[in-house]
Every structure is written in C-alpha cells, then in structure tokens.
PDB file of N, CA, C and O in Angstrom:
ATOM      1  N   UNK A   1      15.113 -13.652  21.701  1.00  0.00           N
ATOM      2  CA  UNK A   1      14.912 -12.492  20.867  1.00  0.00           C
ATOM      3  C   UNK A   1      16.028 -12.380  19.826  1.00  0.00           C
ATOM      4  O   UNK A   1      15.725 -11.593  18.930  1.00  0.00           O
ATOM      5  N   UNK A   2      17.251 -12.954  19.687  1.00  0.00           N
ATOM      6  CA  UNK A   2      18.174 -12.467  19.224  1.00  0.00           C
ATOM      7  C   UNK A   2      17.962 -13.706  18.347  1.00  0.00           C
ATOM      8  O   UNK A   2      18.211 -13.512  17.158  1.00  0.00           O
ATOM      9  N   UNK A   3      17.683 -14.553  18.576  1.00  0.00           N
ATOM     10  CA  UNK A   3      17.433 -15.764  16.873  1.00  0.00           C
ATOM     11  C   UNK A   3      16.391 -15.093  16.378  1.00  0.00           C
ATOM     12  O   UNK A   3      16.558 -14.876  15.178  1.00  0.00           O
ATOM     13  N   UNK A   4      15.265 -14.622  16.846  1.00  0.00           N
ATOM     14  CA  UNK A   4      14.192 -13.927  15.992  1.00  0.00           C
ATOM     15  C   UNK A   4      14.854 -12.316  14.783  1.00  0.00           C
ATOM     16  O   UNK A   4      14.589 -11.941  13.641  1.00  0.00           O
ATOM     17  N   UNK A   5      15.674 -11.884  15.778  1.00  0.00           N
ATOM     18  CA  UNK A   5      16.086 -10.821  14.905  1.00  0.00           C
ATOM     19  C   UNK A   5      17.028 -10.805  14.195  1.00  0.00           C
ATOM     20  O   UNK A   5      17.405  -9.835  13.538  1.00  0.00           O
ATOM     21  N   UNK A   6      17.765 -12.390  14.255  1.00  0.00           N
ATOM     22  CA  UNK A   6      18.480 -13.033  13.002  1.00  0.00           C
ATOM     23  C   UNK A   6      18.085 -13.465  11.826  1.00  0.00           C
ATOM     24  O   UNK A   6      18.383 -13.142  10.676  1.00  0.00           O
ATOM     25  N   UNK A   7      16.898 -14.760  12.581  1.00  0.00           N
ATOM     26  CA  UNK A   7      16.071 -14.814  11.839  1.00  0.00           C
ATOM     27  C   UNK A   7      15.048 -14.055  10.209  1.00  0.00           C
ATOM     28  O   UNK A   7      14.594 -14.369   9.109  1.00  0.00           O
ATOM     29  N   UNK A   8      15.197 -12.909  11.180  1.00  0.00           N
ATOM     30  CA  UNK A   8      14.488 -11.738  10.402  1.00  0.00           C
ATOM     31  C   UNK A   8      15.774 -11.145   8.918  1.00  0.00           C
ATOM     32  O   UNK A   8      15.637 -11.075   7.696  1.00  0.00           O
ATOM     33  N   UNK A   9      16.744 -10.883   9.707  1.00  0.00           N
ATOM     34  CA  UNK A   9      17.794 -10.249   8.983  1.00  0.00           C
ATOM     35  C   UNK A   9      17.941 -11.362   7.816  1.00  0.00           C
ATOM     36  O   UNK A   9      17.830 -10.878   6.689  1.00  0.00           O
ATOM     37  N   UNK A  10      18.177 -12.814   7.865  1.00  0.00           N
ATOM     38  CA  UNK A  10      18.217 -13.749   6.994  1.00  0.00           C
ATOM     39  C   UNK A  10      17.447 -13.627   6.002  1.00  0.00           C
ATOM     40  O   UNK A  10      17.845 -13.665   4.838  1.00  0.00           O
ATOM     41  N   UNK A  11      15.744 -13.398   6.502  1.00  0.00           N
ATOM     42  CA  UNK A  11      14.918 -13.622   5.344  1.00  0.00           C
ATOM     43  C   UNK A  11      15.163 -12.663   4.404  1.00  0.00           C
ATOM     44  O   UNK A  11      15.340 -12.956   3.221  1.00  0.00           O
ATOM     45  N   UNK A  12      15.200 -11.120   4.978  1.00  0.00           N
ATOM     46  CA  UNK A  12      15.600 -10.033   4.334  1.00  0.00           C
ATOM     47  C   UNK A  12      16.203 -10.146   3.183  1.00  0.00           C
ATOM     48  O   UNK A  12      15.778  -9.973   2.041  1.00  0.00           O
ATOM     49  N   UNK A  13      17.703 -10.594   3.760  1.00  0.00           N
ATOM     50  CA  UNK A  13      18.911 -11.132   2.838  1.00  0.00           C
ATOM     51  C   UNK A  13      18.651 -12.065   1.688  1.00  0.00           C
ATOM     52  O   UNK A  13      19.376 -12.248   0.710  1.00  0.00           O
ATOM     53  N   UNK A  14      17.470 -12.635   1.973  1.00  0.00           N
ATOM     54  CA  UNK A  14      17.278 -13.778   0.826  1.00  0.00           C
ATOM     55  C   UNK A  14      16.012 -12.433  -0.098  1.00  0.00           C
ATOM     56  O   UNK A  14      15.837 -12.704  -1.286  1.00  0.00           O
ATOM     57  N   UNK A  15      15.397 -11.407   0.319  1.00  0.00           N
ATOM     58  CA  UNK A  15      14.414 -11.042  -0.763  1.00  0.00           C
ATOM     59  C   UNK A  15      13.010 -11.125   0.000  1.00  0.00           C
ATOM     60  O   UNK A  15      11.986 -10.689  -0.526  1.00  0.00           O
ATOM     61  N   UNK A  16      13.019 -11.646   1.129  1.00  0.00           N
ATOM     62  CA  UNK A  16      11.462 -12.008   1.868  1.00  0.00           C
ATOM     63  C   UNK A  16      11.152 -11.072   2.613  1.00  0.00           C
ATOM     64  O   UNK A  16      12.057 -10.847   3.416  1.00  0.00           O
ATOM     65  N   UNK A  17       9.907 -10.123   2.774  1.00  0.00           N
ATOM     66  CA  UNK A  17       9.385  -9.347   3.294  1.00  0.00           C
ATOM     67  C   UNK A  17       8.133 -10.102   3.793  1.00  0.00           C
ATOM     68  O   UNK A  17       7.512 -11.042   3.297  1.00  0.00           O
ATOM     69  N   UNK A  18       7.932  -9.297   5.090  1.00  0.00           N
ATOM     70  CA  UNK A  18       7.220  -9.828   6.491  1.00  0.00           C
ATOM     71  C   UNK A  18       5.659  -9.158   5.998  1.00  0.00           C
ATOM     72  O   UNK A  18       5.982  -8.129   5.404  1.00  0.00           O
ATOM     73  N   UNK A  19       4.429  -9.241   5.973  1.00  0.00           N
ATOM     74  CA  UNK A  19       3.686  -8.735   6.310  1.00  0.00           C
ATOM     75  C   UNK A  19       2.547  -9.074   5.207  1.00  0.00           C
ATOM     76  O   UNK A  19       2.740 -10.089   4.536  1.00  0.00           O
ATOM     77  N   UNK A  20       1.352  -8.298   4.955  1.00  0.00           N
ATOM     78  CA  UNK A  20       0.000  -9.092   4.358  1.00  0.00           C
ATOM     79  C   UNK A  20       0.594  -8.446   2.855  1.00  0.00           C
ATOM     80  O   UNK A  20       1.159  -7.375   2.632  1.00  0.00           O
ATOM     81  N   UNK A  21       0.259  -9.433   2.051  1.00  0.00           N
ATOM     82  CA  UNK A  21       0.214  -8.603   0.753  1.00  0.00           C
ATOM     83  C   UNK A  21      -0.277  -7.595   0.058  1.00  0.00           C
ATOM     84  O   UNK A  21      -0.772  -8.337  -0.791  1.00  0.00           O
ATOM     85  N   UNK A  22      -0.714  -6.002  -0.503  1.00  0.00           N
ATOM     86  CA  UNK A  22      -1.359  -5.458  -0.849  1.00  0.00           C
ATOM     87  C   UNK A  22      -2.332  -6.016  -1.748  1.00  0.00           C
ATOM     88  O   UNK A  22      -2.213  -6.911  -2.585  1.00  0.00           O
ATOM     89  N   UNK A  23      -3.575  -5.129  -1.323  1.00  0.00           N
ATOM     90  CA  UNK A  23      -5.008  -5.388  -2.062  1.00  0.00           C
ATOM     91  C   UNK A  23      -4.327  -4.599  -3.524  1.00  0.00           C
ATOM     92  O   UNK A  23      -4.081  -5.191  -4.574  1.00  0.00           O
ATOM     93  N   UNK A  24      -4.135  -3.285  -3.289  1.00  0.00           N
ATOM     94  CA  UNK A  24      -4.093  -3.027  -4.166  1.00  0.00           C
ATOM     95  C   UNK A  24      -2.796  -2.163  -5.100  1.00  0.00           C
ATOM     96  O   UNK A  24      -2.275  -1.127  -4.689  1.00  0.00           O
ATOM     97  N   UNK A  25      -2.470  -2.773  -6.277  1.00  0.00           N
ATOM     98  CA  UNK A  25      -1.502  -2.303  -7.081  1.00  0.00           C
ATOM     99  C   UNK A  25      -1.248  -0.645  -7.309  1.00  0.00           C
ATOM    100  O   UNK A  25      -2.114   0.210  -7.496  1.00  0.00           O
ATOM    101  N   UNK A  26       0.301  -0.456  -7.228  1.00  0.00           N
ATOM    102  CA  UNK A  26       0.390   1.110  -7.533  1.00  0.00           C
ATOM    103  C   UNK A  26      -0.478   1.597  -8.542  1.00  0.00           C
ATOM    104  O   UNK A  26      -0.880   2.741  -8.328  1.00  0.00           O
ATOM    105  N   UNK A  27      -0.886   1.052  -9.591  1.00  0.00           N
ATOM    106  CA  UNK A  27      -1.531   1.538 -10.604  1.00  0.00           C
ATOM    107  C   UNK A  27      -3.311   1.593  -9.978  1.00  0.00           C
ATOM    108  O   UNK A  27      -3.921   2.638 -10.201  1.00  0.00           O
ATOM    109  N   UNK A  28      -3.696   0.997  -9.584  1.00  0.00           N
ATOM    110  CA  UNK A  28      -4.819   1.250  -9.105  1.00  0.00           C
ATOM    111  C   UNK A  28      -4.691   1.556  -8.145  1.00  0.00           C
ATOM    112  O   UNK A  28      -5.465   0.765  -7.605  1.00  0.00           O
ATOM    113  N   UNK A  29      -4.081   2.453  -6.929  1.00  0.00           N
ATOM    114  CA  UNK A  29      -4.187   3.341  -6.501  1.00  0.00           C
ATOM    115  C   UNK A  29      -4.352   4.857  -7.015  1.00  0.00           C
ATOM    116  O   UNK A  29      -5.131   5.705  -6.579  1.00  0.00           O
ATOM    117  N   UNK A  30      -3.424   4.975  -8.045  1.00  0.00           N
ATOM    118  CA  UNK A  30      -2.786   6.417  -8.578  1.00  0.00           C
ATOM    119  C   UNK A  30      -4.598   6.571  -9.400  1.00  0.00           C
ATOM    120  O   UNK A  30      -5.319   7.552  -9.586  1.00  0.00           O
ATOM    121  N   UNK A  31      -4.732   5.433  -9.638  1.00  0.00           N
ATOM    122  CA  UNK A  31      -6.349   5.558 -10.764  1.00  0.00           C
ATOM    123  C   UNK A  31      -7.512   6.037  -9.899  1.00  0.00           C
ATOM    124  O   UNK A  31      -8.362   6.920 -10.013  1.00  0.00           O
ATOM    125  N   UNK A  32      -7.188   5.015  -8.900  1.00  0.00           N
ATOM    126  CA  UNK A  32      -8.417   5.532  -7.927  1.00  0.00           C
ATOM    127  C   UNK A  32      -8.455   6.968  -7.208  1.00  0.00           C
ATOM    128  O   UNK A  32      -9.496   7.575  -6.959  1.00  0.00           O
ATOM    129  N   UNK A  33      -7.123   7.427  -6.906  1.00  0.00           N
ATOM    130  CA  UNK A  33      -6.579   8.991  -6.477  1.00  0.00           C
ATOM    131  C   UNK A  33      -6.942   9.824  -7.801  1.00  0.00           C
ATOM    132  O   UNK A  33      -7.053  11.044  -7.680  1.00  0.00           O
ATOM    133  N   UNK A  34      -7.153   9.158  -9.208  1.00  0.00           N
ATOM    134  CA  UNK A  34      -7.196  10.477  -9.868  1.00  0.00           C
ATOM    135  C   UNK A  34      -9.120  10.467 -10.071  1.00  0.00           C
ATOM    136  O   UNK A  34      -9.740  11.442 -10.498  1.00  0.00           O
ATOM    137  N   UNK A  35      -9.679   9.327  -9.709  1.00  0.00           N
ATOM    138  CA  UNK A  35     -10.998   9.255  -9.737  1.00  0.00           C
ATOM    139  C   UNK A  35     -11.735  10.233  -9.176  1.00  0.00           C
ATOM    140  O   UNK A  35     -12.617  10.963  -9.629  1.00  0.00           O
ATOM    141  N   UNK A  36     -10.889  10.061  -7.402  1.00  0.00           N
ATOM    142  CA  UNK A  36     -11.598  10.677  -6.183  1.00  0.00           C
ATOM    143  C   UNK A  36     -11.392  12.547  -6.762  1.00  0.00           C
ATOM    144  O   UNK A  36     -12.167  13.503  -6.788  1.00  0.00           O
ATOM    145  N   UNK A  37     -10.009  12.361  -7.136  1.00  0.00           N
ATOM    146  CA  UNK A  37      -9.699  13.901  -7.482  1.00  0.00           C
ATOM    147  C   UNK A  37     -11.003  14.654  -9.072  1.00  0.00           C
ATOM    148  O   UNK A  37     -11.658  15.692  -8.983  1.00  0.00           O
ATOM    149  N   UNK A  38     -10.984  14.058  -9.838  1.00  0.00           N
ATOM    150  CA  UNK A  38     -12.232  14.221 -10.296  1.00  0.00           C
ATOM    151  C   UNK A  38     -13.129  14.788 -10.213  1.00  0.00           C
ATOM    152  O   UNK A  38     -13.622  15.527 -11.064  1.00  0.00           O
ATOM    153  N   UNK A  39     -13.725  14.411  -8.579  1.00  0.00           N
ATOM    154  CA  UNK A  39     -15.164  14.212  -8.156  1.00  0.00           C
ATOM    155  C   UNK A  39     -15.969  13.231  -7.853  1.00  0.00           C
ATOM    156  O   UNK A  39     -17.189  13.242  -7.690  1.00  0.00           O
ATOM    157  N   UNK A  40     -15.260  12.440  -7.792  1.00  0.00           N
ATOM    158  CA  UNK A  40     -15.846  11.174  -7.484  1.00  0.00           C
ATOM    159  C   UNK A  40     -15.820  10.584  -6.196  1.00  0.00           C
ATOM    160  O   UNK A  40     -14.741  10.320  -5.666  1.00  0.00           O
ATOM    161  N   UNK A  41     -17.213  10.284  -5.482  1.00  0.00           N
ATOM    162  CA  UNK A  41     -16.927  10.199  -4.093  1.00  0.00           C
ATOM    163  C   UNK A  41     -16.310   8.823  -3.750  1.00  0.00           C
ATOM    164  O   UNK A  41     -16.564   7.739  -4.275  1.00  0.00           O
ATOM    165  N   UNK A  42     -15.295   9.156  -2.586  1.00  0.00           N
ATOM    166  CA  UNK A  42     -14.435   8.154  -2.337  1.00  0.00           C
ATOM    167  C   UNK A  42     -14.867   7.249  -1.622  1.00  0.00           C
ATOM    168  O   UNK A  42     -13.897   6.641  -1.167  1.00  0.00           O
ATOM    169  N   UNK A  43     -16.134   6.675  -1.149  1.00  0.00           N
ATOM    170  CA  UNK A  43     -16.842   6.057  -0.664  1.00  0.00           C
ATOM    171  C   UNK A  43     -16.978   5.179  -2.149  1.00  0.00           C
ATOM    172  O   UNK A  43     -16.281   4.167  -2.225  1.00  0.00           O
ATOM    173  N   UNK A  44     -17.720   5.478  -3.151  1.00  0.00           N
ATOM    174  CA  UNK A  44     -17.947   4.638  -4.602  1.00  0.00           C
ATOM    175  C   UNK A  44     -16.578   4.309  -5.265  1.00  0.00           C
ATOM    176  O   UNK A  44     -16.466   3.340  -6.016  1.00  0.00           O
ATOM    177  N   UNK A  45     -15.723   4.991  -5.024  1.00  0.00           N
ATOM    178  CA  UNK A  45     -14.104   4.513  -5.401  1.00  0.00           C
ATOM    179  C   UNK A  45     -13.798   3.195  -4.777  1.00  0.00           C
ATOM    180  O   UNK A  45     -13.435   2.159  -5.335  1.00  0.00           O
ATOM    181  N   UNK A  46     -13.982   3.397  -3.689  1.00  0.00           N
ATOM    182  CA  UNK A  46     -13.570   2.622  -2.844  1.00  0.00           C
ATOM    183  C   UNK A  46     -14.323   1.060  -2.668  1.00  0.00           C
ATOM    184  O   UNK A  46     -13.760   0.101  -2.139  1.00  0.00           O
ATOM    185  N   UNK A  47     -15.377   1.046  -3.096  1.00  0.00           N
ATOM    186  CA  UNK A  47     -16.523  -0.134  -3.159  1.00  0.00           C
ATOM    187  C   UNK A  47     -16.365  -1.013  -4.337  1.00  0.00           C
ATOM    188  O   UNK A  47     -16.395  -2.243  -4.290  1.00  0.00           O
ATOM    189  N   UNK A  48     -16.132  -0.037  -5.778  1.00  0.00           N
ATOM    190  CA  UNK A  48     -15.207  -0.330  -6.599  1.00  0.00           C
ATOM    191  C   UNK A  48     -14.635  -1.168  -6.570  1.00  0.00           C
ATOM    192  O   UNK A  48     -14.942  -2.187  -7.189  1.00  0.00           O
ATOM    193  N   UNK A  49     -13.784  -1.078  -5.976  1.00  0.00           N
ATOM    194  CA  UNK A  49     -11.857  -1.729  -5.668  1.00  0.00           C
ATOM    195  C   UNK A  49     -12.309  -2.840  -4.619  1.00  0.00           C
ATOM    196  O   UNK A  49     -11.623  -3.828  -4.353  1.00  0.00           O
ATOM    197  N   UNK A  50     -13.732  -2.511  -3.975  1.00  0.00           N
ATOM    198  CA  UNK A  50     -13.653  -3.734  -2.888  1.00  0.00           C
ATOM    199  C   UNK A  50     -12.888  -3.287  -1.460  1.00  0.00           C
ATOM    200  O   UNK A  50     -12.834  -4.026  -0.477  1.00  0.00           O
ATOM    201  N   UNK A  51     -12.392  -2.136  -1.521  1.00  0.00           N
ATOM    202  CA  UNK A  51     -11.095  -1.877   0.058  1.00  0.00           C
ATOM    203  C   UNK A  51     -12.567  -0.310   0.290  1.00  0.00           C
ATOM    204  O   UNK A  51     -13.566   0.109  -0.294  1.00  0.00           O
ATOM    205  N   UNK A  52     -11.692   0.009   1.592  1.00  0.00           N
ATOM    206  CA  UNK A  52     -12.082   1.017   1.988  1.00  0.00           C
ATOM    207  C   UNK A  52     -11.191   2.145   1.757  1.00  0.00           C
ATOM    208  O   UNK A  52      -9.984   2.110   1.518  1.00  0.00           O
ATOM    209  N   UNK A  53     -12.270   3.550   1.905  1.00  0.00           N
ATOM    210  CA  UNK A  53     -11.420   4.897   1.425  1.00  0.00           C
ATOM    211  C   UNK A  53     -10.258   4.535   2.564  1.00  0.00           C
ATOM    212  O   UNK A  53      -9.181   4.387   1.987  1.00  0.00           O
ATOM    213  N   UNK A  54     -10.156   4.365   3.868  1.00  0.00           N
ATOM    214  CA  UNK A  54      -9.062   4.528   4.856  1.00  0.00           C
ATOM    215  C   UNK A  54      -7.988   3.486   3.954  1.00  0.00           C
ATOM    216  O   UNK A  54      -6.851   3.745   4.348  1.00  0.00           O
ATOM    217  N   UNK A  55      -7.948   2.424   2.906  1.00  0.00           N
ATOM    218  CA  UNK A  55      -6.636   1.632   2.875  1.00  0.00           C
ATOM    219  C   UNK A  55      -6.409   2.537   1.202  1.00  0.00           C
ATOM    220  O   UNK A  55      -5.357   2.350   0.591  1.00  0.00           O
ATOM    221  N   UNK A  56      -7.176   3.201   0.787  1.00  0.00           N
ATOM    222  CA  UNK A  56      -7.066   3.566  -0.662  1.00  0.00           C
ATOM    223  C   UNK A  56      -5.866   4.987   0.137  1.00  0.00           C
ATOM    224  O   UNK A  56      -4.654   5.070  -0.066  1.00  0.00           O
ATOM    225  N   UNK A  57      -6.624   5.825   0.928  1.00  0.00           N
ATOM    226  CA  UNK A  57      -5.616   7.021   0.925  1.00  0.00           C
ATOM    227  C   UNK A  57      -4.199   6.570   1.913  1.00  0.00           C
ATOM    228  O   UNK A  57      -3.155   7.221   1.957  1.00  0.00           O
ATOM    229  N   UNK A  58      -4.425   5.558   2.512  1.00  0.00           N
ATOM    230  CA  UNK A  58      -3.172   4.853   3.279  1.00  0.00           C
ATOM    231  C   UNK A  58      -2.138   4.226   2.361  1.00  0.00           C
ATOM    232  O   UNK A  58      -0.940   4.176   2.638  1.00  0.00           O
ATOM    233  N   UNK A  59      -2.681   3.753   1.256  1.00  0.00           N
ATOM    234  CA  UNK A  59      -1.518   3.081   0.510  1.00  0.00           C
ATOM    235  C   UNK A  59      -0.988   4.564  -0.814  1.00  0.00           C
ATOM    236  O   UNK A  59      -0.047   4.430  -1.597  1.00  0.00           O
ATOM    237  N   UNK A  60      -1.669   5.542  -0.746  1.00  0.00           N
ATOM    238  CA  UNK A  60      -1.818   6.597  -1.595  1.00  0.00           C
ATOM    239  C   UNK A  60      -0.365   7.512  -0.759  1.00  0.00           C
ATOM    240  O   UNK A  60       0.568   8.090  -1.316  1.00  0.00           O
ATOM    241  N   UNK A  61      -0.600   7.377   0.507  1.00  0.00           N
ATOM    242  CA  UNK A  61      -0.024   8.131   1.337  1.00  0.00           C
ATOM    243  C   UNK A  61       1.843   7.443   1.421  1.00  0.00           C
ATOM    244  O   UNK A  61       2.945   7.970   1.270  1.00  0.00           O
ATOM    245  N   UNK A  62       1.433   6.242   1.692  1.00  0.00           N
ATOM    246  CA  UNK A  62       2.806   5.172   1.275  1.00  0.00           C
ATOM    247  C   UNK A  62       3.554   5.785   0.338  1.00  0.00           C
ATOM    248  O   UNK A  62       4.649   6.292   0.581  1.00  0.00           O
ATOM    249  N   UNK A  63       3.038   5.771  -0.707  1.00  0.00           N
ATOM    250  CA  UNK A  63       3.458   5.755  -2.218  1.00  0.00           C
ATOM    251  C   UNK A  63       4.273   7.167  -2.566  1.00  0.00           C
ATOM    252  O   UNK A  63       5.216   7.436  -3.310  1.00  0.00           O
ATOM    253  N   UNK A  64       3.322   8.037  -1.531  1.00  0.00           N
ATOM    254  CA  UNK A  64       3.669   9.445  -1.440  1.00  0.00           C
ATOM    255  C   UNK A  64       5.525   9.451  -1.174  1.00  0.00           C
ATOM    256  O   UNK A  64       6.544   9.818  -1.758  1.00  0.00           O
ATOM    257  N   UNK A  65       5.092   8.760   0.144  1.00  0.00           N
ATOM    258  CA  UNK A  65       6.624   8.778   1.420  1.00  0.00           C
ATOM    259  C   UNK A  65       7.501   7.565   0.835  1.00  0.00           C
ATOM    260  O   UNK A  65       8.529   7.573   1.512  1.00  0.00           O
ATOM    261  N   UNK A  66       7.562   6.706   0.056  1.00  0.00           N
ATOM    262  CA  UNK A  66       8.763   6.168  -0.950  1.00  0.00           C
ATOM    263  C   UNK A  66       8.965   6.552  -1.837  1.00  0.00           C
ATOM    264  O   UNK A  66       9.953   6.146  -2.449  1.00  0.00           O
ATOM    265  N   UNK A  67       8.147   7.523  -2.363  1.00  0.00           N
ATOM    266  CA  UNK A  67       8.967   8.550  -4.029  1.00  0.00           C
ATOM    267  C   UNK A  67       9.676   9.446  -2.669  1.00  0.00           C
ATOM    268  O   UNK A  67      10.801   9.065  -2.346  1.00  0.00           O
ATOM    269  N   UNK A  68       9.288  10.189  -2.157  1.00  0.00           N
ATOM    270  CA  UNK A  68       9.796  11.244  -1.335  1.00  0.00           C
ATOM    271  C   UNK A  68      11.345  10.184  -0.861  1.00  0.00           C
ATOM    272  O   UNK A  68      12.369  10.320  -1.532  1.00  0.00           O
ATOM    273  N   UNK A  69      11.311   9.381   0.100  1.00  0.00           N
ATOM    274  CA  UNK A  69      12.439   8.624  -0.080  1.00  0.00           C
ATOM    275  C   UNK A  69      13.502   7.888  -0.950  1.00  0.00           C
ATOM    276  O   UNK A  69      14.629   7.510  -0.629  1.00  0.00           O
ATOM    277  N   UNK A  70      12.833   7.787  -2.153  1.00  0.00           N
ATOM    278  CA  UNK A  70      14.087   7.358  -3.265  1.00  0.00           C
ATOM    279  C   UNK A  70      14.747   8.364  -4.116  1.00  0.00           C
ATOM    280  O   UNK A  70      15.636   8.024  -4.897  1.00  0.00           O
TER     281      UNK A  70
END
C-alpha cells in the first residue's frame, strides 16, 4: 500500500490526475444549465450532449463546489 500511495503522490507531482476524462466541457455545461433553466426539458438537453441529466447536473454541481472552493 505504501508504494501505491507514493506512487500516487509522484504522478500528482508531475501534473497527472487519476480518473475518466470529462464528457463534458465547463462551457457546455454552464450552456446546458442555462438551457434547462429556460425551460427546456432536461431529458432533451441531455440527449443533445449525448450524457444523461444525472452527469449534466453532477458536473454542474462540481463546478458549483470548486468556485465555492477557490
């Protein structure tokens, strides 16, 4: 466990983050949030973009809690 969580700390240090890449860009989130806000059902937003409403208001929600953090 302790080479893995070296491991980890290394990649860090070099700039490398662990995990799937986002579908979708801050900017097409904030677009698709001002769609749904609109009136536009978030089911057709979401079909749109190809993702589902659950990863559109999940990465919406992200975005929320790192402005709130910086």
């Amino acid at each position: 466990m302790e080479r893995t969580v070296n491991g980890l700390a290394a990649a860090r240090a070099r700039g490398k983050t662990g995990g799937r890449k986002a579908v979708l860009s801050d900017e097409q989130v904030a677009e698709a949030m001002a769609r749904i806000q609109a009136g536009e059902k978030s089911a057709e937003v979401a079909a749109a973009y190809r993702v589902t409403r659950q990863a559109i208001y999940r990465r919406a929600r992200n975005m929320r809690e790192d402005d709130a953090n910086d």
